[in-house]
N, C-alpha and C positions, 0 to 999 in steps of 0.2 A: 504494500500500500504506500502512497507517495503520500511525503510528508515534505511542508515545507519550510523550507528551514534559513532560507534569506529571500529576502522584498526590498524594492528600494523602487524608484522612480522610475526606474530604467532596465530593472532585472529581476526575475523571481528564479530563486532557485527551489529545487524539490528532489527527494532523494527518495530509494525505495532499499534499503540495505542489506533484503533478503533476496532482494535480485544483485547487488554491488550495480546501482543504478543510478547515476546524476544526471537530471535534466535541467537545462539553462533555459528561459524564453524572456528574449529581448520585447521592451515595450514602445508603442509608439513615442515616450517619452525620448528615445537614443535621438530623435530628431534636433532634440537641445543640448546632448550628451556632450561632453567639454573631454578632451584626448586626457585632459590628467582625472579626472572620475573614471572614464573608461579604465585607465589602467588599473584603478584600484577596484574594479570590478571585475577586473580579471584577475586581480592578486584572491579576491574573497573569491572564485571560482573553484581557484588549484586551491588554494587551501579545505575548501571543502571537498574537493574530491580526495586529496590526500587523505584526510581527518577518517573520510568512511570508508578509503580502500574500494573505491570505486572502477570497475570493469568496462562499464558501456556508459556513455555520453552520447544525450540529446542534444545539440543546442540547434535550439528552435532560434531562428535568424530569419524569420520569415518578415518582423516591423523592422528591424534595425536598419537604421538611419542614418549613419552618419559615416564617412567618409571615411578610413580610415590613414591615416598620412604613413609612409613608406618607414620612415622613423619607429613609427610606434607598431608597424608589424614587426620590424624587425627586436624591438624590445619585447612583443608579445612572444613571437619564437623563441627567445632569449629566458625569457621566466617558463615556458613552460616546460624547456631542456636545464636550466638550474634547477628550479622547484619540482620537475618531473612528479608525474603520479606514477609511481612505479608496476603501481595495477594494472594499469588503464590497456587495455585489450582494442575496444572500438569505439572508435570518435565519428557520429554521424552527426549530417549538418544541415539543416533546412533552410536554403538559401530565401537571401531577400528577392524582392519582385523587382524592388528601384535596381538601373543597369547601375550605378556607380556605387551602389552599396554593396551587389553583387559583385561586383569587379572586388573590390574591397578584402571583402571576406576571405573571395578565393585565393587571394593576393596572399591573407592571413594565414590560411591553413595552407598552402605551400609554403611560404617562409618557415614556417611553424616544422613542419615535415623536415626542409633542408636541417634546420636544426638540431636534430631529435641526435641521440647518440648511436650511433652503429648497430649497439647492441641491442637496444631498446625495439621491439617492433609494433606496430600500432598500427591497425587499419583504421584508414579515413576516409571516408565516402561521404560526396553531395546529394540532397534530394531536393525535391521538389515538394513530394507528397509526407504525409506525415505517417500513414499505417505503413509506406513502403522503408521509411528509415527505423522505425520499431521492429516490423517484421526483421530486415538484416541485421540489426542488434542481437536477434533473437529473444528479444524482451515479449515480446506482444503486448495488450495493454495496460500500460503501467497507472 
């Protein structure tokens, strides 16, 4: 059962720990989102997937808004290979609709990816649809 366990303006996070399952969903608020919030909502991200030992990651990107600057992907690849979630098996991603937010994104989880350690392996796949990124999780509905 998903519980949630961070809210803010621009993010709700929700966990389900007997799946090792963290879901992210951006809110139409990221349209006002400031690059230095953004990063601290991605620091409250890794740390909560770390915290629950976390497997499969939602992040629902289907509002998010805001652009993100070349800089700040590459700090977000940056934290996510220092702070790694060492669980973390599958990263699915429910892209936005806006083309620049989606360029963005994907922009994000490639950097992210170059990043990652040799060792470390981690599928990440974009969707569109929301039962087809569950289904590949292998979560079903969480």
């Amino acid at each position: 059962m998903l519980e949630k366990v961070y809210q803010s303006e621009f993010a709700m996070i929700k966990i389900d720990d007997s799946k090792f399952f963290t879901s992210i969903v951006w809110t139409e608020g990221t349209t006002h989102l400031e690059d230095y919030v953004y990063r601290k909502e991605v620091l409250n991200f890794i740390e909560i997937m770390k915290k629950h030992q976390t497997r499969y990651v939602l992040d629902d990107a289907r509002l998010f808004n805001m652009p993100i600057v070349p800089e700040t992907q590459e700090w977000v690849a940056k934290m996510y290979s220092e702070k790694g979630v060492e669980s973390l098996e599958k990263y699915a991603m429910l892209m936005p609709q806006d083309y620049i937010s989606k360029l963005s994104a994907s922009q994000n989880i490639t950097e992210a990816a170059t990043q990652r350690a040799e060792d470390v392996m981690v599928l990440v796949r974009q969707f569109n649809a929301m039962d087809t990124a569950m289904s590949w999780l292998g979560i079903g509905n969480a």
